[in-house]
N, C-alpha and C positions, 0 to 999 in steps of 0.2 A: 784465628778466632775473630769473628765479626764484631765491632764497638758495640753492634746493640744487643749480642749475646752475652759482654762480660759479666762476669760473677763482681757485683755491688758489695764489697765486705762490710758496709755502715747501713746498707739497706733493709728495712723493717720486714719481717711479715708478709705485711698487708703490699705493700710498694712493690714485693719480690710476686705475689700472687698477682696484682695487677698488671705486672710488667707480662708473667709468661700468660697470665689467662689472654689477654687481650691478642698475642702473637698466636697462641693459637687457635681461640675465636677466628681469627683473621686468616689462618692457615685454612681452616677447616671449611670458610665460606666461599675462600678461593677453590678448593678442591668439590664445593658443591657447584659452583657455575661452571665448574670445566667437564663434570659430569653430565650438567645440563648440555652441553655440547652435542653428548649423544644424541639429543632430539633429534637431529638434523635427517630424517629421513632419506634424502638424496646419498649419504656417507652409511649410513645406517641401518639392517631391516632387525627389529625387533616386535615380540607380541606383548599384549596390554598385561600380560601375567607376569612377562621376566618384569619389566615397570614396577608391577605389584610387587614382587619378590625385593625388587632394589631399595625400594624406597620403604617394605617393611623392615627390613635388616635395618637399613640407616635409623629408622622409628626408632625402633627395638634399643636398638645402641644410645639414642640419646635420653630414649626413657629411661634406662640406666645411669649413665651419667647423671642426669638429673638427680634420681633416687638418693645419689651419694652425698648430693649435696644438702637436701632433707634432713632438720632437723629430727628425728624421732621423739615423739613420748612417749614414755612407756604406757604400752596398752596394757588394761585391764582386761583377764580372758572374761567372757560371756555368753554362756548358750544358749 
């Protein structure tokens, strides 16, 4: 196991949240610019729609993600 993976047994919460958010914040930007790789037309042939298709999935997904973190009020229904 990696020193910056160890399990911290005095580690709060919040320290434990920012240890792994930040790792994979950081995962996840590195696996967006290697994506971006695919640009390269010359390695490449893609249409403007798979593009579309790629990058609404990734959308999609992070809109999600997001949502989770979203506090809720309770709504009031209204017609």
């Amino acid at each position: 196991m990696k020193n910056d993976s160890k399990i911290v047994l005095d580690e709060t919460r919040s320290q434990r949240f920012k240890r792994i958010a930040t790792k994979r914040t950081n995962d996840i930007i590195k696996r967006i610019r290697i994506l971006g790789n695919c640009s390269n037309r010359s390695a490449y042939d893609y249409t403007e729609e798979e593009i579309d298709k790629i990058f609404a999935a990734v959308g999609k997904e992070l809109k999600s993600a997001n949502a989770r973190f979203t506090f809720n009020k309770k709504q009031v229904f209204k017609l």
